[in-house]
C-alpha positions, 0 to 999 in steps of 0.5 A, a space after each residue: 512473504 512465501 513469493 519474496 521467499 523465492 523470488 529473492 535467490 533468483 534476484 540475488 544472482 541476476 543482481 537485480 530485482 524490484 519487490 513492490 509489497 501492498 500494506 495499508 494507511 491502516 498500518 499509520 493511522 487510528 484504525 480500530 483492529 488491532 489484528 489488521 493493523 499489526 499485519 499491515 505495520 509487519 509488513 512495512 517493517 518486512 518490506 523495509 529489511 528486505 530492503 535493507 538487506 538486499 540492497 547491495 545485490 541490486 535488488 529494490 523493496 518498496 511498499 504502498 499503502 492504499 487508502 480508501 480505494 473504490 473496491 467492490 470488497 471495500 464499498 460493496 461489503 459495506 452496502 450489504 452489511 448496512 443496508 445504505 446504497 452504494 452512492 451512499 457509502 461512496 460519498 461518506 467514505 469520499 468525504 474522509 479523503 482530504 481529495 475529495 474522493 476515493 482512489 481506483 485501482 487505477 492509482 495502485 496499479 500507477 504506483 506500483 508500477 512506477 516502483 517497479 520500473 527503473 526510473 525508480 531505480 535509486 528507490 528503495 525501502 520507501 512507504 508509498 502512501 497513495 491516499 488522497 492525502 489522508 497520511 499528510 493530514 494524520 501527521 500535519 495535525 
């Protein structure tokens, strides 16, 4: 919020800019904390008013909501709290995926990317799951 804060003035008087925040799939689906969830779903609805607001200085926000990506914070933690290996962790959390696995850091660097770039340049105030397919299957159910 503090970087947008900033950011924004510049980016209103060059009339241009791209804002690719980072939420979760947490936001959009059954998760079990509340207090994680309401922040990741705050800030869909700040992405998206930036948007909306800046719109006509040419200015883009967008953000992506990761799945279960293969962090050390996300499977490593998980080792240390359970006691089960690392493949262990891996392949129950890969099983939740409706592709099978989980996304790299790789897959949001991409994603961002993209949004950054101007071949997104008519792109704006969208919510980018990138999640194996977990948000399709959440609302196709």
């Amino acid at each position: 919020m503090l970087a947008c804060k900033h950011a924004i003035p510049v980016m209103r008087e060059q009339k241009s800019g791209s804002i690719v925040n980072i939420s979760s799939v947490a936001a959009v689906g059954n998760y079990p904390l509340v207090a994680y969830k309401a922040t990741k779903s705050a800030m869909i609805a700040f992405t998206r008013q930036l948007a909306i607001d800046n719109a006509t200085f040419g200015i883009r926000a967008n953000v992506i909501l990761p799945g279960l990506i293969d962090t050390p914070m996300a499977v490593d933690t998980r080792v240390r709290a359970t006691g089960k290996t690392r493949e262990q962790i891996s392949a129950e959390r890969s099983a939740r995926v409706p592709m099978g696995r989980m996304g790299t850091g790789w897959d949001i660097g991409y994603a961002s990317l993209y949004l950054a770039s101007d071949e997104a340049s008519f792109v704006t105030g969208v919510v980018f799951p990138v999640d194996g397919g977990a948000t399709a299957k959440i609302s196709g159910a």
